[in-house]
Every structure is written in structure tokens, then in C-alpha cells.
C-alpha positions in Angstrom: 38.6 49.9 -5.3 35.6 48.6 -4.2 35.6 45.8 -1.5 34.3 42.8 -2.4 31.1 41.6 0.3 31.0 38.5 2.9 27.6 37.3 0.8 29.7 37.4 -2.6 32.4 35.2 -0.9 29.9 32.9 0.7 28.1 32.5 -2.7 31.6 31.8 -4.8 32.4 29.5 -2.0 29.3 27.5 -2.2 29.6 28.1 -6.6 32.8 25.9 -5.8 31.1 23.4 -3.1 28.9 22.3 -5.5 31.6 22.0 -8.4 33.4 20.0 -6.1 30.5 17.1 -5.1 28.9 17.2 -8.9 32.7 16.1 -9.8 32.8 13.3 -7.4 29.3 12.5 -8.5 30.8 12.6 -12.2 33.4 9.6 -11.3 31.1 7.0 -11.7 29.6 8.2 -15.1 32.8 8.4 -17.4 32.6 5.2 -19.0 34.0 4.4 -23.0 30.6 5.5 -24.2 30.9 8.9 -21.5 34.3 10.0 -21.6 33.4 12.9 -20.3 30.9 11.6 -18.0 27.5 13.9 -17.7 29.0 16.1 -19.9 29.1 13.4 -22.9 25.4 13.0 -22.2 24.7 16.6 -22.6 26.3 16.9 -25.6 25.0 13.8 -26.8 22.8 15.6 -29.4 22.1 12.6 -31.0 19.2 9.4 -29.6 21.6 7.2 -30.4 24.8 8.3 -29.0 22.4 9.1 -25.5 21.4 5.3 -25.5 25.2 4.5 -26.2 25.6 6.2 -23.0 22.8 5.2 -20.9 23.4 1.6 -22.0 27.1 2.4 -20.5 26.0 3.1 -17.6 24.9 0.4 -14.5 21.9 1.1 -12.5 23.8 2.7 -9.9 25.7 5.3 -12.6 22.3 6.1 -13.4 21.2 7.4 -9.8 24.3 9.2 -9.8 23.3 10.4 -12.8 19.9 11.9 -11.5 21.1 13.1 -8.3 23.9 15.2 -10.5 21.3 16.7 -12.8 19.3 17.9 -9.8 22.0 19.0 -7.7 22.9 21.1 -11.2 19.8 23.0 -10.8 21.4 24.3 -7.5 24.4 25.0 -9.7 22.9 27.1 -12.3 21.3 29.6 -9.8 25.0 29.6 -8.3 27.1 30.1 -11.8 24.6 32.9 -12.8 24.4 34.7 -9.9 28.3 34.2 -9.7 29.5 34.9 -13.3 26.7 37.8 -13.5 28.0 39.8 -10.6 31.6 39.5 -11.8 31.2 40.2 -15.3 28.7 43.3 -14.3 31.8 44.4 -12.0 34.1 44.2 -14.7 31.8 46.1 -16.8 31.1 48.8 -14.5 34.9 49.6 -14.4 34.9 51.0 -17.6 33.2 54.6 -18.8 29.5 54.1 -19.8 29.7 54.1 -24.0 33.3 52.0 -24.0 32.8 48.7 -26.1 33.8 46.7 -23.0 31.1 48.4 -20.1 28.3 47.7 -23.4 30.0 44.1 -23.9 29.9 43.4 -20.4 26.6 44.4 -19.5 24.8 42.3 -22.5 26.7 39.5 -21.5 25.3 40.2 -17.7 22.1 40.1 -19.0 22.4 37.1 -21.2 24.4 34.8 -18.7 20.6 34.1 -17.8 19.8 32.9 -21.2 22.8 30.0 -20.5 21.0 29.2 -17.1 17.8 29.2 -18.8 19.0 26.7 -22.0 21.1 24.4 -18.6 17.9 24.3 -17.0 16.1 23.2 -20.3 18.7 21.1 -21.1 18.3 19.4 -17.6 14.4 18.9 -18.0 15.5 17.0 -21.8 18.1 14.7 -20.0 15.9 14.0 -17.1 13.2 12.4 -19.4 16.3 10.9 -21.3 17.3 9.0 -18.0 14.1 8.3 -17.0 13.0 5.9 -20.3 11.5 8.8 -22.7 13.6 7.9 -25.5 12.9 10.1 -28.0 15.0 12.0 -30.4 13.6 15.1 -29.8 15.0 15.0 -26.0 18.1 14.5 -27.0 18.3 17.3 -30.0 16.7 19.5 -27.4 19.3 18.7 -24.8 22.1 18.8 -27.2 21.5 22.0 -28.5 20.9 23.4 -25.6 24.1 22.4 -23.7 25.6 23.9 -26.9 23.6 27.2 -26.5 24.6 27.2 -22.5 28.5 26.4 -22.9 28.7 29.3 -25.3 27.8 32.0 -23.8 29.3 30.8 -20.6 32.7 30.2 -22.8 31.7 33.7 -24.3 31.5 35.1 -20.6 34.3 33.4 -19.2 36.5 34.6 -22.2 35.0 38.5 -20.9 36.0 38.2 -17.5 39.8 37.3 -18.6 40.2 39.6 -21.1 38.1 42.7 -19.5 40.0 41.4 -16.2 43.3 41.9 -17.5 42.3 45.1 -19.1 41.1 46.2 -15.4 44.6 45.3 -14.0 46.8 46.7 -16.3 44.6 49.9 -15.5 46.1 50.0 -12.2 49.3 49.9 -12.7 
């Protein structure tokens, strides 16, 4: 089996860094209207329910707010380059023509399309937080937080099941 390099390590580690101060910057932001804090704002999908939400939140849950959806743009780079080397490892462990090296490759490939919608998605919530209430920032944020936690679900649910596949390989 193929060792697994320092960099890749050093980049999951940081991947987890930045989960780990987005949460903390999170606290602040899960209100009634937020349950789910940034999260509930992504989703929002709706003017409305992203006024609810901005109304929720004080002055300071706002800045939190801003600093999160920056530090997120960090993130993205980190998750993609993160998920796409493991799913294209997964991939690569099966014979070129099997349905789960072709799975796992489009899903490499398309991982991008999730950080592309996030980063989108950011740019729709940014102008959200920053008075440009409009409803089309808010459908354009919804559905693309929709589009994003799909195909990262859709990856995720590769690198378990492909994963598991790949271990009972071995044994």
C-alpha cells in the first residue's frame, strides 16, 4: 500500500484547524431564528427567512458572521483539495473500467463544482450580510448551498462505501 505524504497530513490537519475555529465562530450565530447557526443562513433560500436570521443576530453575531464566511473561503480550497485526493485514492484502487474507479473519478472531478457553488454561495451571503437584501441573493445562496452539500454528501457517501470496499479487499 501506498504511504500516505507529510503534505497530505499537514493539509488534513489544517482541513480540521479550520473546522475547529469556524465552529467556535458558529457559537455566537445559533440563535431561534439560526438553529443551525451559518448553516441556517445558507440554507435560508428564502429573503424572508435570511432577514429572520439577520434580524436574530446582534451586531457582534454579525462580524462573526463575516469573518466565518471569509475564513470559509480558506476552507473550500482545504475540503476540495482534501476530499479530491481521497476520493481519487479510493478510485485509483480499483481496475480502470470498474463502476467504482469511473464513480470515483467523476466525483474527483466534480468535488470542484461543490467548491465552486460554496464560493458562490459565499459571494450571495456576503451581500446578504452586508444590506443587499434582495431575493435573488438569497435564492442564489440557497440553492447553491443545496448544490454544494450534495455532492459533498454524494462524496462523502463514496469515500465510506468505496472505503469499506478497499478494506474488505485486504483482508
Amino acid at each position: 500500500m501506498k504511504r500516505i505524504s507529510l503534505s497530505v497530513w499537514l493539509l488534513v490537519a489544517l482541513t480540521l484547524t479550520v473546522i475547529a475555529a469556524i465552529r467556535v465562530l458558529d457559537t455566537p450565530l445559533r440563535t431561534g431564528a439560526a438553529p443551525q447557526g451559518i448553516v441556517s443562513f445558507e440554507l435560508a433560500g428564502h429573503l424572508d427567512r435570511a432577514r429572520a436570521i439577520l434580524t436574530a443576530w446582534n451586531p457582534r453575531a454579525k462580524i462573526f458572521a463575516g469573518i466565518s464566511l471569509g475564513l470559509d473561503y480558506l476552507f473550500m480550497l482545504l475540503y476540495g483539495l482534501v476530499l479530491w485526493w481521497i476520493i481519487r485514492a479510493l478510485a485509483l484502487r480499483f481496475p480502470k473500467g470498474s463502476v467504482f474507479y469511473a464513480v470515483g473519478l467523476f466525483f474527483a472531478a466534480i468535488i470542484w463544482l461543490a467548491v465552486a457553488a460554496d464560493a458562490l454561495e459565499n459571494y450571495a451571503l456576503i451581500r446578504l450580510l452586508t444590506g443587499g437584501l434582495e431575493v435573488s441573493w438569497a435564492r442564489l445562496a440557497g440553492f447553491s448551498a443545496q448544490l454544494k452539500f450534495a455532492i459533498v454528501g454524494l462524496g462523502l457517501l463514496y469515500v465510506l462505501v468505496a472505503g469499506m470496499f478497499v478494506l474488505l479487499r485486504r483482508k
